[in-house]
N, C-alpha and C positions, 0 to 999 in steps of 0.2 A: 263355523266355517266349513262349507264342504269337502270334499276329499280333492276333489278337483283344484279347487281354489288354493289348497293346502301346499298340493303337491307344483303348481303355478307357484307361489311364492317361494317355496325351499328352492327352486329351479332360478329365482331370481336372486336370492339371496346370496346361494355360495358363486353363482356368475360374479358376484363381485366381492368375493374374498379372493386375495392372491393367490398366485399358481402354487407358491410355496406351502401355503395350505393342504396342498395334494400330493407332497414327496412323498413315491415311495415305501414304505414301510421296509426294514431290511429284513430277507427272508435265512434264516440260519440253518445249518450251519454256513456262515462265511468265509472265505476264503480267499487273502487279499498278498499279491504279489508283493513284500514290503523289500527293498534293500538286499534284492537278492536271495532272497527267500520266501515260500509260502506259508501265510499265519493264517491257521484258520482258531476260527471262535464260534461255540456253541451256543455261545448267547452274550449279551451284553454283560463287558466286566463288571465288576461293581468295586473295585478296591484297583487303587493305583499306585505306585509310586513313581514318581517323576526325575528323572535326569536332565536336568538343565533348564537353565531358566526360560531359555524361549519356550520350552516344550510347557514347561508349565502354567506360561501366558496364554498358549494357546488352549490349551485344557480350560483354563477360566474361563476364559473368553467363550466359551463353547458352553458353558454355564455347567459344568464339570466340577466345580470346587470339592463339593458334597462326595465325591468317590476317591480324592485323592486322599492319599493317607500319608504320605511322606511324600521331601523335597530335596533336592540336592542340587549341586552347581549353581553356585550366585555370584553374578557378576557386581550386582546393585540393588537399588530396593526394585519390589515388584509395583508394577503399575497401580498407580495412586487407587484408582478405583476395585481392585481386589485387596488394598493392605488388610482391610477388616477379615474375609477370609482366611488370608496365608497364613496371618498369625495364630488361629486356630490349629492349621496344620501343621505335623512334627518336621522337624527340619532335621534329615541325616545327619547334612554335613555343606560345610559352604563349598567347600569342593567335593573330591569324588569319595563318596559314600564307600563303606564295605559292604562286598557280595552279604556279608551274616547280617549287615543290619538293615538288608534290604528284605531278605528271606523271613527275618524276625518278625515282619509286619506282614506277610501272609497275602501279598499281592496275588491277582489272579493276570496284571498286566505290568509291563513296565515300560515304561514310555520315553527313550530317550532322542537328546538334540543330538550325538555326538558320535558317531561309531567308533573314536578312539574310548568311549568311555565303555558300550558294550559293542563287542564286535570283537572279527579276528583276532583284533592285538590288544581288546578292551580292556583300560585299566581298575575296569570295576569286576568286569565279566566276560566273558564269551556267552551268543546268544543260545549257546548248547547248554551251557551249565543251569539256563533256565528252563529254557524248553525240558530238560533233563527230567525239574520237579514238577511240571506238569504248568507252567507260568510263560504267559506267550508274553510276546516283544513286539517291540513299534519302534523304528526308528524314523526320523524327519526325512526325507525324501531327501531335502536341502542337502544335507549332508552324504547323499550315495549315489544321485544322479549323474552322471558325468564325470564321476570323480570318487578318487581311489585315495584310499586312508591307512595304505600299508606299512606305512612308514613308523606310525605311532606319533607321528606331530599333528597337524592340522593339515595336511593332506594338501592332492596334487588333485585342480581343480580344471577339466578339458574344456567346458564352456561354461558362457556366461549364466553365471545366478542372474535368475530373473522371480521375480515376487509369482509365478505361477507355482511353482515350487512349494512355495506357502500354503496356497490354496489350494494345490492339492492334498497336502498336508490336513489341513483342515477339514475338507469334501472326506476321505476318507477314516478319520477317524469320527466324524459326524454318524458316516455309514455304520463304522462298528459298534459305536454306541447306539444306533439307531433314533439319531435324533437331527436328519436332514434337514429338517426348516431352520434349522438354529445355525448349521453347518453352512445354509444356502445364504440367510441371512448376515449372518460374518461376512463371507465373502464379497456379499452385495458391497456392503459397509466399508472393505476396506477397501474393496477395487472405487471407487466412488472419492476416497481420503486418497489414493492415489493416483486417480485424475485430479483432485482440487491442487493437490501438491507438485503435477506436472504443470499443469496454470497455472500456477503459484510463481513461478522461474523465467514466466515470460517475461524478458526485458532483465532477465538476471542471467542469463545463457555463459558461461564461460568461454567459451568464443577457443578450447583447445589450450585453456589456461592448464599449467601445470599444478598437479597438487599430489599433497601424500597424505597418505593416512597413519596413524602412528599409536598403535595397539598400547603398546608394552616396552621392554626389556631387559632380556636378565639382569644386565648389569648396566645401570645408568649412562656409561659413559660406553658400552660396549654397542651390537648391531643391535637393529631397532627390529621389533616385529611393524613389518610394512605391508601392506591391503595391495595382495596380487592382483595378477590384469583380468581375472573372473571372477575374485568375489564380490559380497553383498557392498564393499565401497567401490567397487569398479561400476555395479550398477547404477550406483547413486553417482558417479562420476557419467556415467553414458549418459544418463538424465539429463544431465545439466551441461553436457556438452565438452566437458573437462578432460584432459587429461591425465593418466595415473604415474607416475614416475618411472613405476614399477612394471617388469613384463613378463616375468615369469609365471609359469600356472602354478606356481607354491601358492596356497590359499594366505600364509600369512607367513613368507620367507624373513629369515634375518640378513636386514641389510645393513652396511655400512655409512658411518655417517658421511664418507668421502665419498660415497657412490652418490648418495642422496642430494652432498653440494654441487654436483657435475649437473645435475638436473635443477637446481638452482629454483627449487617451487616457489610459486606465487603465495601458496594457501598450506600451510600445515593443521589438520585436524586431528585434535588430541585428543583417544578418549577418555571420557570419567568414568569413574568407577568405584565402588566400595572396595575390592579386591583388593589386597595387598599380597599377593604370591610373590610376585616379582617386585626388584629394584625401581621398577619407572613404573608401575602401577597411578601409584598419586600423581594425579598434572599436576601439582604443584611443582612434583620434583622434575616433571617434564621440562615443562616454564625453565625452570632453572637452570636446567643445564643447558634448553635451547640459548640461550640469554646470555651464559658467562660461557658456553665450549669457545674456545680460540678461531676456529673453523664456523663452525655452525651458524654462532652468533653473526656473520659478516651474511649468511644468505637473504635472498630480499627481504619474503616471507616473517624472519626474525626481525629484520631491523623496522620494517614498519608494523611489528605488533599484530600481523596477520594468522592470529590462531583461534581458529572456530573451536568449542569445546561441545564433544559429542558425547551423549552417551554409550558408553562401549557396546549394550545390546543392538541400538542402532548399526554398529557393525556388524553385526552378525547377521546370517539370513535367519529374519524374526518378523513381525510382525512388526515390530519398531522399525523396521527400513525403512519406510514411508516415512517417519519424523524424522530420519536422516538426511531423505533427500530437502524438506522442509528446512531443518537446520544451517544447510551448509548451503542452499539459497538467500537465506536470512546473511548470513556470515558477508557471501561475496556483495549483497548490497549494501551491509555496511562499510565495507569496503573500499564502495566504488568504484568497483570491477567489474559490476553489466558490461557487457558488452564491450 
């Protein structure tokens, strides 16, 4: 073939290989505004250890497995399609790992969901203590956007979580790794599950029905951790047209169960979970007490058996939002509550 003819075909060729084909390459050193701080990196990490389960869904997802070397914070198992990975990899701790035995494993990053965990008031770390040894930090966007975690709880949330959040998320740790077609492609992928999941609810609209979401609680019979009017169920609540019980920017305030009967929800969603920190961790034990409390038992929600069971990561801004909103679509049409 001639040189001509050669160079006519490679010209037709990648014309039709996607755009994504052509990301970018990241040029280093980088340096990425994260959470209030500036991380730069000389090159691509190669060793991770991960804070939180979201974070480490996304890292999979991102075809990452292969750099992580430790796990910690589990709410539930990890997404069916990574279990053969994660179980190669060491697991700190189901909740919050110590600073030594994250150091022990010789991270050049550490990747967390949760600024209560490293952060100002982190209960694992402060992001100085790492930067200190020379180990840079990532924290989810989701978690520092708009919203302030001074407290040392789960924090006071100014606007609405929305799934770009995520994707940012994603977009740039794609860039630090230097692997944006994979970073570009995720994102196609899930924005694409969360238009199907928005069509999905047509003719399932909640029409401003009331509903709560219901984490946790320390103590079974005591305030409930309840899904603020910004988090990731408030979103899933905008979705679908719904409204949240709850109005305060606490990301997951403790309410009372007498505040909760005054608002008298349609729909209580429970999540599940492997976790047992807490007293109302198990829905089972949720069930239960919703079913026999004197009070509670009499709300509508309870007495016709209107309890969607979600998985707790679904409440979290994760990746798993989008099967939230899926979920608790499914829920109100069994219901028969469209509309």
């Amino acid at each position: 073939m001639k040189l001509g003819l050669i160079a006519a075909f490679f010209a037709v060729s990648t014309a039709a290989l996607p755009a994504t084909a052509f990301a970018a390459s990241t040029s280093y050193p980088l340096t990425v505004e994260n959470c209030g701080q500036k991380v730069t990196f000389d090159k691509a990490p190669s060793k991770i250890v991960s804070i939180g389960q979201g974070m480490t869904e996304v890292l999979y997802s991102l075809g990452l497995a292969d750099k992580v070397a430790g796990t910690a914070v589990w709410v539930g198992p990890v997404l069916p399609q990574y279990a053969e990975a994660n179980a190669k990899i060491k697991r700190l701790a189901d909740n919050d790992p110590s600073f030594e035995s994250i150091v022990g494993l010789e991270p050049d990053l550490v990747a967390a969901e949760f600024e209560w965990h490293v952060g100002p008031m982190g209960s694992v770390a402060k992001r100085e203590q790492f930067s200190d040894i020379g180990v840079n930090t990532y924290l989810s966007p989701a978690d520092c956007v708009a919203k302030t975690n001074l407290d040392g709880g789960d924090g006071v949330r100014k606007e609405l979580f929305t799934m770009d959040l995520i994707y940012q998320e994603i977009a740039e740790l794609a860039e630090i790794f230097d692997i944006q077609d994979r970073g570009t492609k995720l994102i196609a992928d899930l924005k694409a599950r969360e238009a199907a999941a928005v069509a999905s609810i047509k003719g399932a609209e909640a029409k401003n029905m009331p509903i709560v979401f219901w984490f946790s609680s320390k103590e079974t019979k005591g305030d409930a951790f309840i899904a603020g009017k910004n988090s990731a169920p408030a979103y899933i609540l905008k979705t679908l047209g719904a409204t949240n019980v709850v109005t305060t920017e606490e990301e997951w305030p403790l309410v009372g169960w007498e505040t909760i009967a005054q608002a008298n929800p349609a729909v209580i969603v429970i999540a599940t979970m492997d976790r047992r920190r807490y007293a109302a961790d198990d829905p089972a034990v949720k069930t239960s007490f919703l079913e026999n409390d004197p009070v509670v038992s009499q709300l509508d929600a309870v007495k016709n058996k209107r309890f969607v069971m979600m998985d707790a990561q679904s409440m979290n801004p994760t990746i798993r939002t989008i099967d939230g909103i899926e979920t608790l679509a499914e829920g109100i049409r069994s219901f028969g509550l469209a509309n």
